[in-house]
N, C-alpha and C positions, 0 to 999 in steps of 0.2 A: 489422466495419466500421471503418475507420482514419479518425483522425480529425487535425486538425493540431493540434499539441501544441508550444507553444512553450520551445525548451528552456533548460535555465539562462544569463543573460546575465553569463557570467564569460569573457572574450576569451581567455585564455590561463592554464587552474586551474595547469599546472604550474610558471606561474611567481610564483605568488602568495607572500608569503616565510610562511613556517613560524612558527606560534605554538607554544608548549608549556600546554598545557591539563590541570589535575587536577581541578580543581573548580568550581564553576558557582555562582554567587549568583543568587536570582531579581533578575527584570529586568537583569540583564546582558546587556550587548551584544558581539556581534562581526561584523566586517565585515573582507572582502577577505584573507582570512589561510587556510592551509592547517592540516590538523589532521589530523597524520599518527602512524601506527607508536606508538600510544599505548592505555594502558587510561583508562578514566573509570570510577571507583567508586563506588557508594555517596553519591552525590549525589538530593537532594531540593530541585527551584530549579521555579519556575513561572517564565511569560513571558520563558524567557530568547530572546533575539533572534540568528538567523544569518543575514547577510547577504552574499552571494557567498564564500563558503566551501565549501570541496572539505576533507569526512572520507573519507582514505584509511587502510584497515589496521586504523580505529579500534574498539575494543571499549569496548561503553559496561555494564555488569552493576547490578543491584541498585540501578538510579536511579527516580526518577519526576522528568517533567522536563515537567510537564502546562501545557497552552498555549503550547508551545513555537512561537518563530513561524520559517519557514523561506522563504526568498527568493533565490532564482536561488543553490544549494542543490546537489553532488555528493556523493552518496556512497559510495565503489567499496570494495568487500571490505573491510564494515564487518561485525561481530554486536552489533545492536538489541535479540539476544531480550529478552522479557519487562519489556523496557523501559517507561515509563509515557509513551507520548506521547498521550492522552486532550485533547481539547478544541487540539487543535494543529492550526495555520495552517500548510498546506505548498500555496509557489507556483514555480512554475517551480523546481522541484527532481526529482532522477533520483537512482533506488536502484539500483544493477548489482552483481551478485555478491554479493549482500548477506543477512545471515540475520537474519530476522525472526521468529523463533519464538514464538507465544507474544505476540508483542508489541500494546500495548493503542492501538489509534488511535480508540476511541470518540468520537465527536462529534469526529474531526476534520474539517478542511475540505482537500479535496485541488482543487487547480486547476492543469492544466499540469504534471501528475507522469506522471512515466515509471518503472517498476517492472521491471527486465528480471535475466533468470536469477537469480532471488532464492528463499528459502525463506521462504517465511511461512505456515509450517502452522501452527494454533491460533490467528492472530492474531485482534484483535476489529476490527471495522470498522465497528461495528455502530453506526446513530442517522447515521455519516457523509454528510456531502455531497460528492461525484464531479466533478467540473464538468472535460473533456476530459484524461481520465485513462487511460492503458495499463498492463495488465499485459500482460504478454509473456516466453513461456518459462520461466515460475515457478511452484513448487508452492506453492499456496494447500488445501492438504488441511485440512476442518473449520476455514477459517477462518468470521467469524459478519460476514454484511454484512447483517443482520436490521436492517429499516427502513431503509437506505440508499437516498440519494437517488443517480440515476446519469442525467448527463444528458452527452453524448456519451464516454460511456464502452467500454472492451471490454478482451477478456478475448481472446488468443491464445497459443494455444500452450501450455496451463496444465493444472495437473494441479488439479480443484479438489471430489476426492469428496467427499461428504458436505457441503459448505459449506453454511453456512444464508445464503438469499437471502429469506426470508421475510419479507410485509409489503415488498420491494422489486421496485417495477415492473420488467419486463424486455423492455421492449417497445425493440426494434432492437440489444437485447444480443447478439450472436452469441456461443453457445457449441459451434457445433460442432466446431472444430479442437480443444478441449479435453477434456482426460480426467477420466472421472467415470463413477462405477459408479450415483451418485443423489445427489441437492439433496435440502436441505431448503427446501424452498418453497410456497408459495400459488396456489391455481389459480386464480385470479382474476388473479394480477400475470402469468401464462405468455401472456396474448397478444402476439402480435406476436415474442415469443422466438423466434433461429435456431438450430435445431440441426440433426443428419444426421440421416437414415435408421435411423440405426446406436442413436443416443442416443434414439430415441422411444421407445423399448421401459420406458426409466426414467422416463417418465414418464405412461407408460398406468395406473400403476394409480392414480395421482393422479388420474383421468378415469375411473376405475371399469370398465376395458377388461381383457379379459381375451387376452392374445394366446396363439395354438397354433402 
C-alpha cells in the first residue's frame, strides 16, 4: 500500500556549497550545506542537528551519533554500517544506495523517510516509531523491528528473511512483493497482514497447519 510521503524540502541539494566535515561535537548544528566524498571517524557527539543537508559518497565508521536529529535530510551512496543512530529524529529525509549494515536505529522516530535500493541487513529498528515511511527495493535480511510501531508504513520490493517483526502490528502491512523464506513474529499482530499465495506456506506453522 503506497502512502504519500513527503520528500526532503531542499530546492536544489546540488547546489548547496560544500562544507568539509571530521568531527562532530554534540549539539552541533548544521544547516543548508553539502557533505560530500568524505570519511567521519571515530566520532561520539549526541543531538547533533542536520538540517537541509545532502550526505553524498560519505562514510561515517566507528561513531555513535545517538539522538541525532535529521530534517529535510539526503543521503545518496553513503555506508552508515554499524553506526549508532539510537533514539534519532529522522524527518523528511531519504536514504538511496545506501549501506546500512548492522546499523542501530533503536527508538528512533522516522516520519516522511524514504529508504530505497539500500543494504540494511542486521539493522536494529527495534522500540521505533514509523509514521508514512517506505522501504523500497532494499535488503532488510534479520533486521530486528521487534515492538515497532508502523502506522502508514510499507515494505516493497525488499528482501527481509528472517526479520523479527515481533510484538509489531501488521495489520495493512503488505509484504507480498517481498522476499522471505520466514519472519520472526506474533500471531496475534498477523491480522489484517498482505501477503501472496506463495508466502502463506511460512507462515502456517505459526497457525499450527500442517500443509501436504
Amino acid at each position: 500500500m503506497n502512502h504519500k510521503i513527503d520528500p526532503p524540502k531542499i530546492a536544489d541539494p546540488l547546489s548547496l556549497p560544500v562544507q568539509q566535515v571530521f568531527s562532530l561535537e554534540s549539539k552541533e548544528e548544521f544547516s543548508l550545506c553539502a557533505i560530500s566524498d568524505t570519511f567521519i571517524e571515530y566520532q561520539e557527539a549526541s543531538k547533533v542537528s542536520f538540517d537541509k543537508v545532502l550526505f553524498k559518497n560519505v562514510t561515517i565508521t566507528e561513531s555513535s551519533l545517538r539522538a541525532v536529529e535529521l530534517t529535510d535530510v539526503i543521503f545518496e551512496n553513503c555506508d552508515l554500517s554499524n553506526v549508532d543512530f539510537s533514539e534519532a529524529f529522522i524527518h523528511r529525509t531519504e536514504f538511496k544506495l545506501c549501506k546500512m549494515i548492522g546499523t542501530d536505529f533503536t527508538r528512533a522516530r522516522f516520519q516522511n523517510v524514504r529508504v530505497t535500493d539500500c543494504i540494511g541487513d542486521f539493522a536494529s529498528f527495534r522500540l521505533g516509531n514509523f509514521k508514512q515511511t517506505a522501504f523500497e527495493n532494499s535488503s532488510l535480511n534479520s533486521a530486528d523491528f521487534y515492538q515497532a510501531s508502523f502506522n502508514k508504513m510499507s515494505f516493497s520490493v525488499c528482501k527481509i528473511d528472517q526479520a523479527v517483526m515481533a510484538g509489531s502490528k501488521l495489520r495493512d502491512i503488505d509484504l507480498s512483493d517481498c522476499e522471505f523464506s520466514g519472519l520472526n513474529v506474533d500471531i496475534e499482530d498477523l491480522p489484517g497482514c498482505i501477503i501472496s499465495a506463495d508466502q502463506a506456506a511460512s507462515f502456517a506453522g505459526l497457525l499450527g497447519l500442517v500443509i501436504k
